[in-house]
C-alpha positions in Angstrom: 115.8 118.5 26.4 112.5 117.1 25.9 111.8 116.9 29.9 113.6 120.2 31.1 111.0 121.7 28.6 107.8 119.5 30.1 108.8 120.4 33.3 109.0 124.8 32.2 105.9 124.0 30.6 104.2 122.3 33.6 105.8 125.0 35.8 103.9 127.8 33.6 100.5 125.7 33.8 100.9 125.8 38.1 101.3 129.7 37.8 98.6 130.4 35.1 96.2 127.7 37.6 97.2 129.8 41.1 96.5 133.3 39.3 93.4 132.1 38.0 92.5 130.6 41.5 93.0 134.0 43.1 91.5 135.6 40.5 88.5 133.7 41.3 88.6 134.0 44.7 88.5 137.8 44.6 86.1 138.0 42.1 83.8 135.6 44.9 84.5 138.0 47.9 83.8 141.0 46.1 80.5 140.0 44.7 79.6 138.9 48.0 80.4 142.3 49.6 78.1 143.8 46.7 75.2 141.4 47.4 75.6 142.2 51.3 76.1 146.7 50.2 72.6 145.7 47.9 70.6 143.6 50.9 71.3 145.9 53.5 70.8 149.1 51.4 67.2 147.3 50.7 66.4 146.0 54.4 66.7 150.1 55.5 62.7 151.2 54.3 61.8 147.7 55.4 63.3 148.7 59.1 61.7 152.0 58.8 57.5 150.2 58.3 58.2 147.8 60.4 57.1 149.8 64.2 54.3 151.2 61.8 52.7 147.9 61.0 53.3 146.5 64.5 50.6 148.5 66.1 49.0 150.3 63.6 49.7 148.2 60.2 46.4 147.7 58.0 45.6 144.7 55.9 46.9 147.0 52.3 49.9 147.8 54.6 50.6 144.3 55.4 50.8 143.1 51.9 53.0 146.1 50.9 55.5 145.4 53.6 55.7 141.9 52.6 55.9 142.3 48.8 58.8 144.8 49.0 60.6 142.5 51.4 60.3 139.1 49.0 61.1 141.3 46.4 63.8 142.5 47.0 
């Protein structure tokens, strides 16, 4: 009795270890589709300066461009 019990006790732990890995995985992927939503959502103004400051960007410009983008 003692082993049939070990082995629906080891049999539980498998199950509660491959829900927990899927639950992790999920939880992985859809954090990482959040962080790609919240980079991209912040690359659009950056998009939009850059033709400005290619040809007619000032110094004050510049540093604004480039401390939004390492910001964000």
């Amino acid at each position: 009795m003692d082993n049939s019990s070990s082995h629906v006790e080891s049999r539980w732990r498998t199950q509660l270890r491959n829900r927990i890995i899927q639950a992790s995985s999920l939880l992985e992927i859809l954090l990482s589709g959040l962080v790609l939503i919240g980079l991209l959502l912040s690359a659009v103004p950056l998009i939009k300066w850059m033709p400005g400051l290619l040809f007619d960007g000032n110094e004050v410009e510049i540093r604004i461009f480039w401390s939004g983008a390492l910001t964000s």
